[in-house]
N, C-alpha and C positions, 0 to 999 in steps of 0.2 A: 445530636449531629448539628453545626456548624449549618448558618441558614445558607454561608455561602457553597459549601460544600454540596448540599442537598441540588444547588443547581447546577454546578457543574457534575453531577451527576446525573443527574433530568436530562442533561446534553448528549447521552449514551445512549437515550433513544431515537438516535436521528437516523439509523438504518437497523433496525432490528425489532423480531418478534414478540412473543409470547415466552419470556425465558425459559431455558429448558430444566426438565426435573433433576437432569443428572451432573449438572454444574458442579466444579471441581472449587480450589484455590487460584487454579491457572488460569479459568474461565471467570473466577469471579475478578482478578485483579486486572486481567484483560478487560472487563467490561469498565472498572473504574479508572485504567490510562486511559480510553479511550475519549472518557468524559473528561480528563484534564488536558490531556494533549492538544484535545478540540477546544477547547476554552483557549490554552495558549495558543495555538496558531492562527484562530477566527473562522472557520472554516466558513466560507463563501466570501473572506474579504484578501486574507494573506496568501502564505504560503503551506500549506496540508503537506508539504513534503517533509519538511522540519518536524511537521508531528511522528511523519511514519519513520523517522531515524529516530525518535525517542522509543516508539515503541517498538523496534526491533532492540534497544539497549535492554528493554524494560525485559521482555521479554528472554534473552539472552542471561541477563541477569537470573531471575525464574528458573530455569533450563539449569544455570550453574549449580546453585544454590541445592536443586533439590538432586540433580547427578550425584553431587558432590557427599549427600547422604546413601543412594543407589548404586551408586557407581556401576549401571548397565552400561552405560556411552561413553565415550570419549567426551571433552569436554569442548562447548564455543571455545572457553576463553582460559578457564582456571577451575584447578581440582582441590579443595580444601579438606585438610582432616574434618571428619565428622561421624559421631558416633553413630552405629544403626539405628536408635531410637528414637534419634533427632526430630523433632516433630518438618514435616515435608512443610506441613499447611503453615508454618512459624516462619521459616525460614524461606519460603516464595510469596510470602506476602511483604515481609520485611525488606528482599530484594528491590520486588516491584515501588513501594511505596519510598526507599531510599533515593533508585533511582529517578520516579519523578519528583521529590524534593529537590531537585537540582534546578527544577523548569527556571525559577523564582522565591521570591521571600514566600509570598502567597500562598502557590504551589507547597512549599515545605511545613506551613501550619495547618494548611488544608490534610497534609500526608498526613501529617504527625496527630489530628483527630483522628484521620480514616484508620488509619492502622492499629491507634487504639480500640475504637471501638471492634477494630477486628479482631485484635487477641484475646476479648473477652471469650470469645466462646469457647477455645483452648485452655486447659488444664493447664494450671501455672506447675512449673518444677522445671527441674533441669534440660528436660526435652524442648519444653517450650522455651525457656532462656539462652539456650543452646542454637536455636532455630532460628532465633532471632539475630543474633550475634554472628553466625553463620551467614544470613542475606546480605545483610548489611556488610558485611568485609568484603562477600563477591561483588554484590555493586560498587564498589569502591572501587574493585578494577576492573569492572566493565566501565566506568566513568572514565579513570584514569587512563585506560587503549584509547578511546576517543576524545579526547580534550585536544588535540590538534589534529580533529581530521580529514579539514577543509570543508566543513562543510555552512561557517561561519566567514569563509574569505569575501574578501571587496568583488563585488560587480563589477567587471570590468569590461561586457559587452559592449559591442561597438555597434550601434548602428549602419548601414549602409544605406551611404545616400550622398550627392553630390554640392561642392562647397553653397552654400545659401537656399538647399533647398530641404522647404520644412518635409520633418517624418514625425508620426506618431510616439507621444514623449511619455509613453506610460512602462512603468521600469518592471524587465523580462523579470520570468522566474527561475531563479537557481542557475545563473548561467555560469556559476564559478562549479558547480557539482560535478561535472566531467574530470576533473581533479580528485573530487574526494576520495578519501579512503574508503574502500569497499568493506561490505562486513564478511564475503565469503568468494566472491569471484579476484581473479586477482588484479583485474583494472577497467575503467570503465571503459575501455576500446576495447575489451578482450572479445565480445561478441557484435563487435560494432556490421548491421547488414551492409550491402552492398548500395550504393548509390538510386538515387527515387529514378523511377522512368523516363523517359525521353518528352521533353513537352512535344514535339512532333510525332509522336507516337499516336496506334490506332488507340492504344490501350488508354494513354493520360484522357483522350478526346471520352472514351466510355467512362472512365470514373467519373472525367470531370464533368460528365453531362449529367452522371447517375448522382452527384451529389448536387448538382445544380439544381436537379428536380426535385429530390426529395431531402434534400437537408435546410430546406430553405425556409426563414420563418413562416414565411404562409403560402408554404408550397401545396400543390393543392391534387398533389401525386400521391404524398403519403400519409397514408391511412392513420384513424383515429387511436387505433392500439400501437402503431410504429412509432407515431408522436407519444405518445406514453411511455413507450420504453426507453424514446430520447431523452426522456426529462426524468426517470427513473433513475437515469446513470448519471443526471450533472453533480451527482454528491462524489464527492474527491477519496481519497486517503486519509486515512488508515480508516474513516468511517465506510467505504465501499465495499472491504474484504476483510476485517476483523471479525464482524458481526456474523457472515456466512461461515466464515473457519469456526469460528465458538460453538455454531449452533451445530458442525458435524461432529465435532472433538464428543459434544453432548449425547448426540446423538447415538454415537459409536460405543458409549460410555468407557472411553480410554483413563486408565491409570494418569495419577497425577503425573511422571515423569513422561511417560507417553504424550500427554495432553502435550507437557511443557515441549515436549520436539518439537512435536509437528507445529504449533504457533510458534517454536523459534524459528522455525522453517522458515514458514510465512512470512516471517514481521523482517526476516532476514532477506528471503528472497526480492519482497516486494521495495525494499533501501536499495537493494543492489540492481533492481530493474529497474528504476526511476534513473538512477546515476547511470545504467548503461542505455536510456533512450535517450536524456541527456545530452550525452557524450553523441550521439547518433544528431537528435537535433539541432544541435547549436554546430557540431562539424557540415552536416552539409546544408543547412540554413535554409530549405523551405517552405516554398508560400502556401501561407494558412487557404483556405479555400475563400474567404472574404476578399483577401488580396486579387486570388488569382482570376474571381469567377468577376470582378467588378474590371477588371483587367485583360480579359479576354479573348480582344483585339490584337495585344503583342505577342502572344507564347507562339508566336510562326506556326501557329493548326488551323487550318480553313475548317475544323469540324466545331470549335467551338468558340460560341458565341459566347460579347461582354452583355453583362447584366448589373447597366449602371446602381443600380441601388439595390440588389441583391444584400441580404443577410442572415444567420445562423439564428437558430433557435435561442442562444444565449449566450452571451460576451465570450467570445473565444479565449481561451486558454491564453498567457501571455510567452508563449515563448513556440521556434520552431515548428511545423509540422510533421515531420517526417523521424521517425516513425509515429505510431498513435501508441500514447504514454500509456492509456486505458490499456488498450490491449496486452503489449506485455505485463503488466501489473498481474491481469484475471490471468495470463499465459502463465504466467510464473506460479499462481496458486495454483492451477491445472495442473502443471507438472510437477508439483510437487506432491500433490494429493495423489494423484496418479502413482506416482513410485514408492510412497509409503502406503497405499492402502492395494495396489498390484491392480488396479481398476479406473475408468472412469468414471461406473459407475457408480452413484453415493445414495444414502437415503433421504428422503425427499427432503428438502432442504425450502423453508419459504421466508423470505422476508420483506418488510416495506423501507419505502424511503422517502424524507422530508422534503423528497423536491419531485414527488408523485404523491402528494398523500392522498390515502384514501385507497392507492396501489397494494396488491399484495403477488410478489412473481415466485414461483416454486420452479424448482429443478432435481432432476433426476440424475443427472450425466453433467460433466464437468465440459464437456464437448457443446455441450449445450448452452452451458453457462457462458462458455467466451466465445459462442456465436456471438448468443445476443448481445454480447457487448460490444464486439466488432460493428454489428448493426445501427447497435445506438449511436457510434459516433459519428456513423456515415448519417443517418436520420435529424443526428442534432445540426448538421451541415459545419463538424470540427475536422475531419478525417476521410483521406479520397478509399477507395476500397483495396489500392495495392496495399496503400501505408496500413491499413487495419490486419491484413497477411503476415505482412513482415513483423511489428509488432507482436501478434499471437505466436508465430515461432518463434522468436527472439525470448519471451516469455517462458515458452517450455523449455528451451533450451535452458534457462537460467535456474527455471524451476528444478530440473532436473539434474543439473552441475551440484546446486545447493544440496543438494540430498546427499548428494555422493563425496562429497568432501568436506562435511562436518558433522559432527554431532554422531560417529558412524561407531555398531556397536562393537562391545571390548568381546573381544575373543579368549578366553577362558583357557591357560595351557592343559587344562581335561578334555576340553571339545577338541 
């Protein structure tokens, strides 16, 4: 293996455990977009959203490929002839690694070891040439649906700000994405919430006191394990919920086609929440909590006070505040786990992350899960507590759309 390869694979341990025993081809290729995707976006310098639309294609791909030998589900995108013995693990490996050949040159010589040294372990013949031939066509048109679909358009944000008066010149993220082509909702206004609180409101004056206190870097309200779970969650997409989905697909030891839904689910759901909070932020353009808590003095509330030099645990997010991006994200896997497994309940689930190390967090209930991260972002001082609300419903809602309008199974004219 490729020395460069080996490290953008090392990259895949930036939110995850102890790999689990019962790891499929879906779980294995998922673990290795994960590690390219993150190489290509930079995660902690660029854009992590760009990563999580590749791996929902990646994904979606996978999902195709091995349907397409099953034929239990309707299809994402496209249903190809394929013989019953098709090899499943040939042809969702060959998807996956097609599709991230696309990232780059790099990316494509990078694939093009990985996926040989994958088909070693596979029995060469027709099954396996068949398998392979098979990924490769469906990612051709899983590429070929998205190759204009906005989510590479010019930045066109506009500051607001008055003629000669300086504003902060650091360039938003994804503000052309409220456009983009969605991969399963039908627009990214389709779940757009209702407008943020009243700043003269009881309510703005309590959040905004509650995040003044304890989201603030050296606030001295919240506790030593609250600040850990702040800093637990600053790890972005697709490395935030990739890693926890693998580890229950494993857990649950779900068939390779099974695996392949429910991560197209995810990878699908969590593209199409980003674009519809998006679409939510940049429409009604509010003030991140730095802005408003050093600002104070103007929002006409005699309840809360400016705190000239107030700051968040870590460089705030570059784009709107309203709703909390986080939230729907973990909403979206919520609700989707939830309505393919008929539960919130899930088997314990733990894993760490590169911006707590040292951390290990478990969870039992999915309800749980997108507490804590509603928590985190009020903690990290990025998100007031309404906007963490609206967020996690907007999430399950999406979660839950997604489920229900793709990938849904073939009804058999015997049943």
């Amino acid at each position: 293996m490729p020395v460069n390869l080996r490290k953008v694979l090392l990259a895949a341990t930036m939110l995850c455990a102890v790999q689990p025993a019962f790891a499929n081809v879906i779980t294995d290729w998922d673990e290795k977009a994960i590690a390219a995707v993150t190489s290509m976006s930079g995660l902690g310098g660029t854009n992590p959203y760009l990563a999580q639309r590749m791996m929902a294609m990646v994904h979606a791909a996978m999902f195709d490929a091995v349907n397409s030998i099953e034929r239990r589900y309707r299809p994402y995108l496209v249903q190809l002839p394929a013989a019953p013995d098709t090899s499943k693990e040939a042809a969702a490996a060959a998807a996956a690694a097609t599709i991230l050949a696309s990232i780059d040159a790099k990316a494509a010589r990078e694939m093009r070891d990985a996926i040989a040294v994958y088909l070693v372990s596979i029995p060469d013949g027709p099954a396996k040439s068949d398998g392979v031939a098979l990924g490769e066509a469906v990612a051709a048109k899983i590429l070929e649906a998205r190759k204009n679909d906005g989510s590479d358009a010019p930045d066109a944000y506009r500051p607001r700000t008055t003629p000669g008066v300086y504003v902060p010149t650091a360039i938003t993220i994804s503000s052309m994405w409220p456009s983009m082509k969605p991969f399963a909702i039908a627009k990214g206004s389709q779940f757009r919430p209702k407008p943020p609180i009243a700043l003269k409101s009881e309510e703005w004056a309590k959040d905004y006191n509650e995040l003044k206190d304890y989201g603030g870097q050296n606030s001295a309200k919240r506790t030593a394990e609250e600040t850990e779970t702040a800093r637990f969650w600053l790890v972005g997409p697709p490395v935030a919920y990739h890693p926890f989905v693998r580890k229950l697909v494993t857990s649950k030891q779900m068939s390779i086609v099974d695996s392949a839904r429910l991560m197209t689910f995810v990878a699908v759901g969590l593209s199409d929440a980003i674009i519809s909070v998006l679409d939510a932020k940049y429409h009604y353009d509010f003030w991140r909590p730095i802005t408003a808590i050093r600002n104070g003095d103007i929002d006409g509330n005699p309840a809360t006070d400016r705190e000239p030099t107030w700051q968040p645990i870590a460089p705030t997010p570059m784009h709107p505040e309203y709703p909390c991006a986080h939230c729907i994200q973990s909403g979206s896997v919520a609700g989707i786990v939830k309505a393919v497994l008929g539960t919130a309940d899930i088997p314990e689930i733990a894993l760490t992350s590169s911006t707590a190390p040292g951390v290990t967090h478990r969870w039992t209930s999915m309800t749980a899960f997108t507490a804590e991260i509603a928590n985190a972002r009020i903690w990290a001082g990025f998100h007031y507590r309404f906007s963490t609300r609206v967020g996690t419903e907007m999430g399950l809602q999406i979660g839950e759309y997604v489920t229900k309008n793709v990938m849904q199974p073939v009804i058999s004219a015997a049943r």
